[in-house]
C-alpha positions as CSV (number, residue, x, y, z in Angstrom):
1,X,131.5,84.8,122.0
2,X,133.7,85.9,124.8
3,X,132.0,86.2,128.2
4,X,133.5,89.7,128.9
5,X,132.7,92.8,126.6
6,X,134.5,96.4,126.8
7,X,132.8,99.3,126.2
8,X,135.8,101.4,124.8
9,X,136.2,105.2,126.3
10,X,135.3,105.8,122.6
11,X,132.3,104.2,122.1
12,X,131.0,106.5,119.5
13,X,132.8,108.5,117.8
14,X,133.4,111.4,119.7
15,X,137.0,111.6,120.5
16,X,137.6,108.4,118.3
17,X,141.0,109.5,116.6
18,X,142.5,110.6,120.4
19,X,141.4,107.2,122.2
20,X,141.5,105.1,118.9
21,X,145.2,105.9,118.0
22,X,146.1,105.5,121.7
23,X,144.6,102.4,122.4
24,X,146.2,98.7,122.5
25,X,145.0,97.3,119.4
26,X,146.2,93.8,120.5
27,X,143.1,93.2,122.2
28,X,142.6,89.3,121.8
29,X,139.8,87.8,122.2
30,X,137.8,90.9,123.9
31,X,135.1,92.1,122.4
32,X,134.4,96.1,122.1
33,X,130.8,97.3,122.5
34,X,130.4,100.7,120.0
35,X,127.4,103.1,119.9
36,X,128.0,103.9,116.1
37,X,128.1,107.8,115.5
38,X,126.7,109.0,118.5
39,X,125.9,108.4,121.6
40,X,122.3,107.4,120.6
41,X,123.7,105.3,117.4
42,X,121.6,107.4,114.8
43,X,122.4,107.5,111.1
44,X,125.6,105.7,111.4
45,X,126.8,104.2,108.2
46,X,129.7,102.6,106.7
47,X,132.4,105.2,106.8
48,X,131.4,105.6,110.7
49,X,132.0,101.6,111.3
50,X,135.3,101.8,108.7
51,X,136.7,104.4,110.6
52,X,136.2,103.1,114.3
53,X,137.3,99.4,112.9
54,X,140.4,100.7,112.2
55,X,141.2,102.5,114.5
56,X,140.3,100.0,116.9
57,X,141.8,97.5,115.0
58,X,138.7,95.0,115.5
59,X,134.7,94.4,114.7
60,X,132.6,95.6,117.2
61,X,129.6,94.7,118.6
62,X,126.7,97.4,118.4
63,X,125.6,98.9,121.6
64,X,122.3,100.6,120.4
65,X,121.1,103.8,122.5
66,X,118.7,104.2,119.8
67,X,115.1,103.9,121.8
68,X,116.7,106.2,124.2
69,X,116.4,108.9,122.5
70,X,112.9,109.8,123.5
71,X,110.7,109.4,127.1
72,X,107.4,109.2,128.1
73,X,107.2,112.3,128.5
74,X,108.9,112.9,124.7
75,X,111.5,114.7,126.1
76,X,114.0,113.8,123.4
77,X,117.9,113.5,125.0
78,X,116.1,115.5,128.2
79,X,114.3,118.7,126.0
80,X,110.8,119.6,125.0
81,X,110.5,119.5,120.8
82,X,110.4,123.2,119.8
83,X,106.8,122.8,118.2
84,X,104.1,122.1,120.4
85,X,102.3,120.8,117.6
86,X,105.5,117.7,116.5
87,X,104.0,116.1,120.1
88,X,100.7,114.9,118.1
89,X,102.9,112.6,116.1
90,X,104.8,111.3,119.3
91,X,103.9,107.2,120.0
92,X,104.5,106.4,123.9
93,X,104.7,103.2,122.6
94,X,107.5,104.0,119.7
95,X,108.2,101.0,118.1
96,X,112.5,100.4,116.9
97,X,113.5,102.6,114.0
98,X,117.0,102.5,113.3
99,X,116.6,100.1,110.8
100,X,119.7,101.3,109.2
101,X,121.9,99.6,111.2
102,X,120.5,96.7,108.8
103,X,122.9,97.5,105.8
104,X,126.5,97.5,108.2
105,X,126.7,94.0,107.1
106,X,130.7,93.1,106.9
107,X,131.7,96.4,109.6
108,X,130.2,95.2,113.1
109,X,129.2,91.4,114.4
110,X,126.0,90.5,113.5
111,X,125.9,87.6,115.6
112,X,124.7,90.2,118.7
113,X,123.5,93.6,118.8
114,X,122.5,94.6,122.0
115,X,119.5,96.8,122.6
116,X,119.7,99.6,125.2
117,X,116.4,99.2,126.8
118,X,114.8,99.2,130.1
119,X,112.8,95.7,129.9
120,X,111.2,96.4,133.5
121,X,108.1,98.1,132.5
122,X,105.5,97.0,130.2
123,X,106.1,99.9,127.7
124,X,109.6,99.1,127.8
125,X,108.7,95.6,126.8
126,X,106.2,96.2,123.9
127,X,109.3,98.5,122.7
128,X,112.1,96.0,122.9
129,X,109.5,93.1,121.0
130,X,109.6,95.0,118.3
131,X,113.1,95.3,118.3
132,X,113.2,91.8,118.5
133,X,111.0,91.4,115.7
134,X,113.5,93.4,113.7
135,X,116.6,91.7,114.8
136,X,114.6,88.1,113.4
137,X,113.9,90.3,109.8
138,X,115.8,93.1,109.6
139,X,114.3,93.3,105.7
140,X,111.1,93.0,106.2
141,X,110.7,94.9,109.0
142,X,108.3,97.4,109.0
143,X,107.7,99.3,112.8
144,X,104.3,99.8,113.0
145,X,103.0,96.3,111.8
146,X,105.3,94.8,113.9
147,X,104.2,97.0,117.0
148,X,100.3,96.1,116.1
149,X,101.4,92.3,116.2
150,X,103.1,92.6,119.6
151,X,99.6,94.6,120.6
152,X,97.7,91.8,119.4
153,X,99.3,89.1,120.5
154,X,100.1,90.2,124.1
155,X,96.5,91.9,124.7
156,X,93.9,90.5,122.2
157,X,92.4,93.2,119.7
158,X,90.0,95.0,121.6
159,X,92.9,96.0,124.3
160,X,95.1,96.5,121.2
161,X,92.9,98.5,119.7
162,X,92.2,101.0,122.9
163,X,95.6,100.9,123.6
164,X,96.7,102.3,120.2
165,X,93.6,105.2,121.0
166,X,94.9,106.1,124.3
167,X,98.6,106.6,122.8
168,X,96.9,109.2,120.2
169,X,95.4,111.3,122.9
170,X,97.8,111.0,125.4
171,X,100.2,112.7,122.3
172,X,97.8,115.2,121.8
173,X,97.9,115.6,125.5
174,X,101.3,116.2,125.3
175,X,100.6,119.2,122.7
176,X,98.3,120.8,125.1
177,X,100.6,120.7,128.1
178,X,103.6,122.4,125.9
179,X,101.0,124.8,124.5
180,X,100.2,125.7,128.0
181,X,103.9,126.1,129.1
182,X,104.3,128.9,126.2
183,X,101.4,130.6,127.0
184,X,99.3,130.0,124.4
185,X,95.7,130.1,124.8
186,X,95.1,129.1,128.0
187,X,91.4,129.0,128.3
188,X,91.0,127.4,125.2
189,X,93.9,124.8,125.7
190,X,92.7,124.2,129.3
191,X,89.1,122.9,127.9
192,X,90.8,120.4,125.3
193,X,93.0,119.1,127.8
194,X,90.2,118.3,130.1
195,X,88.1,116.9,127.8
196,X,91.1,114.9,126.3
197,X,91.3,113.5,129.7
198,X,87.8,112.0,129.9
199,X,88.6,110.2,126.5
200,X,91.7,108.9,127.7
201,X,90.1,107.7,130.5
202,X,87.7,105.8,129.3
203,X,89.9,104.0,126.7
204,X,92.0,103.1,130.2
205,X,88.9,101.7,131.9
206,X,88.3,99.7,128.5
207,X,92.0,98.6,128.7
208,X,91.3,97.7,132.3
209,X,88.3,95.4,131.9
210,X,90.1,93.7,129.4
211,X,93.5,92.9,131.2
212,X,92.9,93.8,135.0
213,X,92.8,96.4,137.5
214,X,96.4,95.0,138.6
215,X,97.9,94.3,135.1
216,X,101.1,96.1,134.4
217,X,99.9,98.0,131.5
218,X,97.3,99.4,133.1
219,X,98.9,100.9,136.2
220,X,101.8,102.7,133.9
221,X,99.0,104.1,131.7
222,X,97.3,105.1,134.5
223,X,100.2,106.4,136.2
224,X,101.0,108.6,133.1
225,X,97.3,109.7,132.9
226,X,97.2,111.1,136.3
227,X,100.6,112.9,135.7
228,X,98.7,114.5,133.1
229,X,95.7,115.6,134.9
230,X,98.4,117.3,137.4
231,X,99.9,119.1,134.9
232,X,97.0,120.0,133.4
233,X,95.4,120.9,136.9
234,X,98.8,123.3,137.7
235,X,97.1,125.4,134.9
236,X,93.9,125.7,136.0
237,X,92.0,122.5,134.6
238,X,89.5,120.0,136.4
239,X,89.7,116.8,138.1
240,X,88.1,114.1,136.3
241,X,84.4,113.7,137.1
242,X,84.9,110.3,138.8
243,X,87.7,111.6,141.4
């Protein structure tokens, strides 16, 4: 491949037909990065890739934004979901899912697809494995079991296991800590919170004596767990116990 990449002022399609039909076409051997439909590369398909190929005049290479679509926090593009309760489903570690980007075989260059990810925290790295994982079998890929096999393999299955625990309450955690900011039954909400704190403490402490006070892992849950308890404490909750 070329050693220098473009990134088009068009790289989805927003604007596509004003840039496209304005741009040099006799591009050479430069390669044009695209983010499919939208910025975040979601539910593109073949009339998408048709219709920036030729207007670009060339294959490009996918740029995917997809795992940037949601934080740690599950603010999705920077917003709170609407429904307090859609945070229970929510997987801090949110394994690749635009697997649909499998079937524009012929419209981009399969030989790269580069994905948009941070790779400098531990989270961000479980996330782009399984992207990985996908990019080696695109067919067979199915998130989740490739998520627990990056689990497994990186922390052994008592860590994995803990780990997968502490994402489900830190979700429900979430819930609590939107329910809060509408108002909805504080004193109630309040005593969930703290005692979904305890739990995901001591799935963190089993985390810990598995991997180390100063693994990587640890100190980001940790550092998201006490973000909670903040939050949670703005409203009125407790400290934990052991603080």
């Amino acid at each position: 491949y070329a050693s220098l990449f473009y990134c088009p002022p068009a790289f989805n399609n927003e604007l596509a037909d004003l840039y496209g039909m304005e741009s040099d076409t006799t591009l050479g051997s430069l390669k044009l990065l695209w983010s499919g439909s939208s910025f975040f590369t979601w539910q593109t398909d073949h009339a998408d890739a048709m219709r920036f190929r030729t207007l670009f005049g060339t294959r490009p290479f996918l740029l995917d934004n997809s795992m940037l679509m949601s934080t740690p926090w599950a603010q999705y593009n920077g917003a709170w979901p609407h429904y307090p309760a859609k945070l229970r489903l929510y997987n801090i570690l949110e394994p690749y899912g635009n697997t649909g980007i499998r079937d524009l075989n012929g419209e981009v260059e399969r030989g790269l697809i580069i994905f948009n990810q941070d790779p400098g925290t531990e989270i961000g790295r479980i996330r782009l494995a399984t992207a990985a994982d996908f990019s080696w079998n695109a067919d067979g890929y199915d998130p989740y079991l490739s998520l627990w096999k990056v689990l497994m393999n990186r922390y052994g299955i008592d860590a994995a296991k803990a780990v997968v625990t502490f994402a489900g309450q830190y979700a429900g955690m979430l819930e609590i800590l939107l329910r809060l900011k509408n108002n909805e039954q504080a004193v109630r909400n309040i005593r969930v919170g703290n005692s979904l704190l305890g739990a995901m403490e001591q799935q963190r402490v089993l985390i810990q004596n598995a991997l180390g006070a100063d693994h990587r892992l640890v100190k980001e849950l940790l550092s998201l767990q006490k973000e909670a308890e903040r939050q949670l404490k703005s409203y009125g909750g407790l400290p934990l116990q052991n603080e």
